[in-house]
TILUMDREN-152086 format. One record per residue (C-alpha): residue number from 1; residue in one letter; chain; x, y, z negated. Coordinates in nm, 3 decimals, padded with zeros to 5 digits. Each point is the difference from the previous one (the first is absolute). Example, Ala and Ser with C-alpha at 12.3 -4.5 7.8 and 13.67 -1.06 7.14 Angstrom:
BEGIN
> 1 a A 01.230 -00.450 -00.780
> 2 s A 00.137 00.344 00.066
***
This chain:
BEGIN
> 1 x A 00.455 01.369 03.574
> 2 x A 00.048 -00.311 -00.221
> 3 x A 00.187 -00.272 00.157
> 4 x A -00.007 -00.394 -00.086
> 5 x A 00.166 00.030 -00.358
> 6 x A 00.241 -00.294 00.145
> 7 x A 00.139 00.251 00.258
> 8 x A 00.005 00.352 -00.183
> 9 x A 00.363 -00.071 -00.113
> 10 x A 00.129 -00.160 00.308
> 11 x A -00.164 00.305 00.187
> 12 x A 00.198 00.225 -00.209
> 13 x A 00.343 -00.174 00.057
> 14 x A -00.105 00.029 00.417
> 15 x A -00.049 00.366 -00.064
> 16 x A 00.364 00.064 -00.135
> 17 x A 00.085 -00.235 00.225
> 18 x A 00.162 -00.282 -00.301
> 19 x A -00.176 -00.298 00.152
> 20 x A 00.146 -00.265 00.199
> 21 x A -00.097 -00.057 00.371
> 22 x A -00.175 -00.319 -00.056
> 23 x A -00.227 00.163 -00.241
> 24 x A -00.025 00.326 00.187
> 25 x A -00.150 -00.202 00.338
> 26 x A -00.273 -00.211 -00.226
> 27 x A -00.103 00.331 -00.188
> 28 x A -00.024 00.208 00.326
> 29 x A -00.178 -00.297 00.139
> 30 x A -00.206 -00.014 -00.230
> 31 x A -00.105 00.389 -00.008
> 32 x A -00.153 -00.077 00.385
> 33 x A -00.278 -00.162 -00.221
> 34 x A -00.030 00.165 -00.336
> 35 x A -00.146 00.403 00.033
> 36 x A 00.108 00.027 -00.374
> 37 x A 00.371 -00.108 00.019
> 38 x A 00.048 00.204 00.302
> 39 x A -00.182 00.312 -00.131
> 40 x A 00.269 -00.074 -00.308
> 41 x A 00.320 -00.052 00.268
> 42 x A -00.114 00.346 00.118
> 43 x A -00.028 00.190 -00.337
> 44 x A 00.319 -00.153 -00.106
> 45 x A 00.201 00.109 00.350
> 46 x A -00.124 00.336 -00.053
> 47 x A 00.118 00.020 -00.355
> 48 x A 00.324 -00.172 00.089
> 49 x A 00.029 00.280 00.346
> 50 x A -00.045 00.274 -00.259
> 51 x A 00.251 -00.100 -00.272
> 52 x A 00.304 -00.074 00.270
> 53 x A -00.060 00.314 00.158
> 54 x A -00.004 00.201 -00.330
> 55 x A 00.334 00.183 -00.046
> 56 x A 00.217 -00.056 -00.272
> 57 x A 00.094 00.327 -00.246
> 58 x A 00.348 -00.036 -00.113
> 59 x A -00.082 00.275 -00.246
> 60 x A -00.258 -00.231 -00.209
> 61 x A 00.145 -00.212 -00.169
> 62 x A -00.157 -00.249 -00.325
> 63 x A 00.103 00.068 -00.355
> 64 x A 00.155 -00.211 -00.208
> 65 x A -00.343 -00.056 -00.228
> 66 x A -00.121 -00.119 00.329
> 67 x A 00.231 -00.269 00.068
> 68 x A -00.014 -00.128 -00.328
> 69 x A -00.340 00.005 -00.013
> 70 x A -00.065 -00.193 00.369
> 71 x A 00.292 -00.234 -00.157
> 72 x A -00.199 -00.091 -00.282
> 73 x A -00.318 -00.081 00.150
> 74 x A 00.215 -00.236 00.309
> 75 x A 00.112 -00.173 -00.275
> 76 x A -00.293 -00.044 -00.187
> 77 x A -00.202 -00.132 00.304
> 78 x A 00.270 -00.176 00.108
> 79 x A 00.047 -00.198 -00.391
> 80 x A -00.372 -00.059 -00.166
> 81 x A 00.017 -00.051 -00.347
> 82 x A -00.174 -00.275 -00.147
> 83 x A -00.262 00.193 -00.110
> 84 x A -00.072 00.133 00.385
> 85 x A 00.053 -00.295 00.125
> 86 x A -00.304 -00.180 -00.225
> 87 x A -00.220 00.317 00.091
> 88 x A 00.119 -00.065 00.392
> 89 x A -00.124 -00.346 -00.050
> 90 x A -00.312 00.106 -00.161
> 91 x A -00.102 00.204 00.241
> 92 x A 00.108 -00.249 00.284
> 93 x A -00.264 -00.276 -00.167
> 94 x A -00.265 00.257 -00.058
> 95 x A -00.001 00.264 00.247
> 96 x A -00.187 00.252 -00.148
> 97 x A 00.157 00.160 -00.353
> 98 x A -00.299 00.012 -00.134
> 99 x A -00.011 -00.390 -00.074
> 100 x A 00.384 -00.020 -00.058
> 101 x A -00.006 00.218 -00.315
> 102 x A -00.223 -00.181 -00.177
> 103 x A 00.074 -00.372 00.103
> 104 x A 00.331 00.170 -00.129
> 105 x A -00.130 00.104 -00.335
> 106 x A -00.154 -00.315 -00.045
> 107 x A 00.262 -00.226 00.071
> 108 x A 00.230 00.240 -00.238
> 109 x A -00.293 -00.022 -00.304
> 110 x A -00.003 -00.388 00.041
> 111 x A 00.366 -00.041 -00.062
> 112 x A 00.057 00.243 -00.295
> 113 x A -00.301 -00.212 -00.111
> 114 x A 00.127 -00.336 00.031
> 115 x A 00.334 00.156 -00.137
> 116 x A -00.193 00.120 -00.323
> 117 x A -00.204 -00.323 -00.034
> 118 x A 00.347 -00.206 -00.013
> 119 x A 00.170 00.238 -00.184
> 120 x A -00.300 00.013 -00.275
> 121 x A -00.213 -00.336 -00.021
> 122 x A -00.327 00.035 -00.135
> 123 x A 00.130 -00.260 -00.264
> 124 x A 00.333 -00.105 -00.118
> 125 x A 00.090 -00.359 00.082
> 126 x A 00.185 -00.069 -00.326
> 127 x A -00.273 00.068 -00.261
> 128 x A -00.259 -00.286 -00.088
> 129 x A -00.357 00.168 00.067
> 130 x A -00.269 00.038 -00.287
> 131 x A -00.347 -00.132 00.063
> 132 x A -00.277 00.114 -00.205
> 133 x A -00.323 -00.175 -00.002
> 134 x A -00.295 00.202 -00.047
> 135 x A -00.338 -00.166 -00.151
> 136 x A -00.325 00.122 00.004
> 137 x A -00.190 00.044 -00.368
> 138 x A -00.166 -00.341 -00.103
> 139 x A -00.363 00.045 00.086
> 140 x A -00.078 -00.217 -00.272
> 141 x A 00.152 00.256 -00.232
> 142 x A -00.228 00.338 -00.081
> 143 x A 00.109 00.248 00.288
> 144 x A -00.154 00.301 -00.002
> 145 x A -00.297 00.059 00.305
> 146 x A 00.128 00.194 00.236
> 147 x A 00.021 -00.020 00.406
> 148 x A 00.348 -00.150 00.005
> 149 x A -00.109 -00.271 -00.242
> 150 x A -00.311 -00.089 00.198
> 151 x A 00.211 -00.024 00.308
> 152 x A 00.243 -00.205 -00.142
> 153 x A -00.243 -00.254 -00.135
> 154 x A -00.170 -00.021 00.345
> 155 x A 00.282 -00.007 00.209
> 156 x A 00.145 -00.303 -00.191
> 157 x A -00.393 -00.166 -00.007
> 158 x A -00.388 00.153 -00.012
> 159 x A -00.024 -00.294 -00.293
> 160 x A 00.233 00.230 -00.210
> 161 x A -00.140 00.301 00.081
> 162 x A -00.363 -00.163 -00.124
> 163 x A 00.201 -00.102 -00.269
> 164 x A 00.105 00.300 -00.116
> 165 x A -00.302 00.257 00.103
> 166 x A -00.200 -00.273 -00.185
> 167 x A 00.254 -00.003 -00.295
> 168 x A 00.013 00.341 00.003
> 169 x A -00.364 00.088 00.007
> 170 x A -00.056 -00.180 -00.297
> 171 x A 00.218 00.155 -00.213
> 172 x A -00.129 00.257 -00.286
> 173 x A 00.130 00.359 00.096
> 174 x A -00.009 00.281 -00.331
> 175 x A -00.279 00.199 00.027
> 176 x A 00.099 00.336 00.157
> 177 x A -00.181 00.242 00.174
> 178 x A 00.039 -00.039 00.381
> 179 x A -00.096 00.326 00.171
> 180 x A -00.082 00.028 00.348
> 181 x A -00.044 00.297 00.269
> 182 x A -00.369 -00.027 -00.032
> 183 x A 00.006 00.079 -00.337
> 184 x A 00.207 00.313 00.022
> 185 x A -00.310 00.205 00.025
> 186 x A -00.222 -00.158 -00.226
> 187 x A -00.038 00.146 -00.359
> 188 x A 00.005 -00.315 -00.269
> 189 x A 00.039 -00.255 00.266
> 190 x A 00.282 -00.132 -00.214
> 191 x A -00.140 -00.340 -00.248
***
């Protein structure tokens, strides 16, 4: 049975019989009304009968390793480290680890970030800055007619891209022979 998670350890303490009398009378008072504590109380009692009237071997006795070992981890549980003590807290705020890794990860990736953005600035603050101005070709001048030209001309007006079509439509081209995929199969279609 699962008791009220308030009570499991209190329960615990009745069934070794560590909990003071005040506390005993409101839990067993309160197991008159809760199946699921008292179901608990029971389990407990039993384990508790079972252990006290186990008898002791003098002939077993725990190793050295053993000790040390069960030493070790009292101490560790008993002193986090700073490290276990952030994860505790994680896991505290966000129950489940499955959100406290990554808000973990994240928060970690943010400061090595800001760290590297202070450490590195995108520009220095000691050295003047160059600007470079960039001009488009004079339409007035004789550009050569291609796409980017004709943009250029109509993005800054459609007078100078009449202008220029009409500028450059009048101009005299050499006489070469333009070729085109119609004539490809035509015999002497060339003038």
């Amino acid at each position: 049975m699962t008791p009220c998670g308030k009570n499991r350890k209190a329960i615990a303490w009745l069934a070794v019989g560590a909990l003071d009398a005040r506390q005993a009378r409101e839990l067993r008072a309160h197991f008159e009304t809760c199946a699921h504590c008292r179901g608990y109380w029971n389990e407990m009692s039993r384990v508790t009968e079972k252990l006290a009237a186990a008898e002791e071997n003098p002939q077993v006795e725990a190793g050295g390793a053993f000790r040390q070992k069960l030493a070790g981890k009292l101490r560790a549980a008993e002193s986090p480290l700073a490290g276990n003590a952030f994860s505790a807290y994680l896991v505290r705020m966000f129950p489940g680890w499955r959100i406290a890794i990554p808000v973990g990860a994240a928060v970690a990736l943010t400061a090595l970030g800001i760290t590297v953005a202070q450490r590195y600035p995108a520009v220095s603050p000691g050295l003047p800055m160059a600007v470079i101005k960039v001009e488009s070709p004079r339409l007035g001048a004789e550009i050569s007619p291609t796409m980017g030209n004709y943009e250029m001309a109509a993005s800054e007006s459609l007078d100078k891209l009449d202008e220029l079509l009409t500028r450059q439509g009048g101009r005299v081209t050499a006489s070469t022979p333009v070729y085109t995929a119609a004539m490809l199969g035509t015999p002497g279609a060339t003038d």
